[in-house]
N, C-alpha and C positions, 0 to 999 in steps of 0.2 A: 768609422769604418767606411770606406771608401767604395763604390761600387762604381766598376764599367759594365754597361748594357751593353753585348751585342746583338740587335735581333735581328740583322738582316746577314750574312754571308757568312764564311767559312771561319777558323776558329784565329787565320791571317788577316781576318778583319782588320784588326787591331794591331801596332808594336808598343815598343816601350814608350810611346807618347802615353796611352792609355791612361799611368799616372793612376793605379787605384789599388787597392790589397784586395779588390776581387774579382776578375772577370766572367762576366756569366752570360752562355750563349742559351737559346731556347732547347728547347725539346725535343728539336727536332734536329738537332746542328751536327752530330755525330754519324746520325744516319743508321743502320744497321751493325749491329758488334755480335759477334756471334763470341762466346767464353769458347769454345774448343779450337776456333781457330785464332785465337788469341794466343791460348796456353802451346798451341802447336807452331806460333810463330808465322803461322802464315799473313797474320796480318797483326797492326802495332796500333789500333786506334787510342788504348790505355795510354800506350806509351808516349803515344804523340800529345796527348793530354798531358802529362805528367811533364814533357819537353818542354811545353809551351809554359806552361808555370815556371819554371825553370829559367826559362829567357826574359819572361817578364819580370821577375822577381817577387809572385806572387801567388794569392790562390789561384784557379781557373777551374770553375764548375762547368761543366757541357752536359746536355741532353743526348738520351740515344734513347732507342731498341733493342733490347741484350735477347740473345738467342741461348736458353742453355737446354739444350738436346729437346731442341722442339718447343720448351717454352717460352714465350716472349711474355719481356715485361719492358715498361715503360722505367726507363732507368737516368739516372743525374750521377754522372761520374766526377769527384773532387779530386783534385793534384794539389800540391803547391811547395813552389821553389825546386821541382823534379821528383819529390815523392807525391804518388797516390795514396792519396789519405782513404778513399772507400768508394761503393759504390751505395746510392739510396734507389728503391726501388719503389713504387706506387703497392700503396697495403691495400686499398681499397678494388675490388673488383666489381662495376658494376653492372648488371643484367646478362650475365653472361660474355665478358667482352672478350674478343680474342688477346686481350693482353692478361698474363695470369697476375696475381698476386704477390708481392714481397713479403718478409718475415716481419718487420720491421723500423721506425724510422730512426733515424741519425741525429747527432750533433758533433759538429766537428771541432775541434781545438785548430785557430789557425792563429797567424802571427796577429789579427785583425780582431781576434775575437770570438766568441763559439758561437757557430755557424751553423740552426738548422736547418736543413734540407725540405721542402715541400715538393711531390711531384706529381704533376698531372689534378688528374681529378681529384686528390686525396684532401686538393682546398675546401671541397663541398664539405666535409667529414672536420668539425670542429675539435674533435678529440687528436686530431693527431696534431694541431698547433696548439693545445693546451697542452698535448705531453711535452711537445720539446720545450715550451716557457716552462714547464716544472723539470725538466731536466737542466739546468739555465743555460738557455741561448740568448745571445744577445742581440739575436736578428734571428728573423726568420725570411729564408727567397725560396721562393716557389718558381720552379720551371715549368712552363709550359707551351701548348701549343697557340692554336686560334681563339681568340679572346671569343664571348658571346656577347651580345649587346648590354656590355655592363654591368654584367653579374659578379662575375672576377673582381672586377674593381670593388665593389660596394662588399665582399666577401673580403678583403685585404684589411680593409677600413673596420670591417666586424671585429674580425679577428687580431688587429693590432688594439683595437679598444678594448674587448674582453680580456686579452692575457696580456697588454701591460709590455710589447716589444712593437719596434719596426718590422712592418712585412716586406718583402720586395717581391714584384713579379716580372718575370720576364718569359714576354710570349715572343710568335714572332711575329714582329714586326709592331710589338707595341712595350713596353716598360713600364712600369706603374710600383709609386712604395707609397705605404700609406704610416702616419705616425703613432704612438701610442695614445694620442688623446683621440683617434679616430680621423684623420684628417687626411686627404689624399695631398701628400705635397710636392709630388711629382710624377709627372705622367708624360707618356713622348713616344710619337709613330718614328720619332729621327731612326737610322740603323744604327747610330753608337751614342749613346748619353751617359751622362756621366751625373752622380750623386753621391752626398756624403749622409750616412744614414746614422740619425741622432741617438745617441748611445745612452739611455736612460735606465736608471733601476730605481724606481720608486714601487715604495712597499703599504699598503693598506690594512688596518684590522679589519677585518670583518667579521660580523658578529650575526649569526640568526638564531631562531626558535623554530625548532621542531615537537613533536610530539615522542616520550618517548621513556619505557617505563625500565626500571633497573632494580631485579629486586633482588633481596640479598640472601645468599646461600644459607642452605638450615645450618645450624651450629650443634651437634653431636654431644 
């Protein structure tokens, strides 16, 4: 699976040099998308999305701010080869933030492989990169915004070492995958990088002891 990072400029950062089954911009790179003036045509940000896959002959995940009647959520819209495959939305809301909550998270079927979706903050929240490795993705990319001193990173590296997949992240103006044995093996401030992320399915028993009593129904 093949990944372009773009984290620095618009979604013509890149053309068909790019050479990758998935381009992904940050977080921030779509900018505002309101759903009603979408549906009413007033404006084509989906679309432009879904165009650009299409030229490239590939996925292309972008970041936004989805607007539906008032609520804002922080959102990662996927395309590829001119259809929109979906939208993922951040589940996790926290301390009250003005961005609301999604239903939901994703995994997408793409020419490259299943693809799930991480957005925003939702990296803090373990459970949601354990559901999508039991849903099986075969990567997991997180969009996001401003990195924190480190934290992101060393959370990618957790979370590809407990659930057994590649993480990829893309903020802006930084890129960062980490591998399934836990290892960061590529990280880059560049505004376009470029990575092939290692496609692993290795499977483990695992065996514990709990406490724990089973007794058996009276018999009549």
């Amino acid at each position: 699976m093949r990944i372009c990072f773009v984290t620095k400029g618009g979604l013509d950062a890149v053309g068909e040099e790019a050479g990758a089954d998935i381009v992904c911009h940050p977080l921030s790179a779509l900018g505002e998308v309101s759903y009603e003036c979408e549906l009413k045509g007033e404006t084509s940000l989906f679309e432009t999305v879904a165009m650009r896959s299409k030229m490239l002959r590939c996925t292309v995940v972008g970041g936004c701010y989805t607007d539906a009647r008032g609520i804002r959520r922080k959102s990662a819209v996927v395309a590829e080869r001119g259809r929109l495959l979906g939208v993922s939305d951040l589940v996790n809301r926290i301390d009250g933030s003005a961005f609301g909550a999604g239903a939901g998270v994703k995994v997408y079927e793409t020419a490259a492989g299943r693809l799930g979706v991480v957005v925003g903050e939702d990296l803090y929240f373990p459970k949601v990169v354990e559901t999508l490795s039991l849903s099986g993705a075969d990567a997991v990319l997180c969009l996001f915004e401003e990195l924190s001193e480190g934290l992101e990173l060393t959370l990618i590296r957790a979370h590809a070492f407990f659930y057994g997949l590649p993480v990829a992240l893309c903020a802006f103006g930084y890129a960062a995958v980490a591998d399934p044995e836990g290892r960061l093996f590529f990280a880059s401030p560049a505004p376009v990088g470029r990575v092939t992320l290692p496609k692993e399915r290795e499977y483990r028993l695992i065996e514990t002891r709990r406490r724990l009593t089973l007794r058996k129904k009276r018999e009549f």
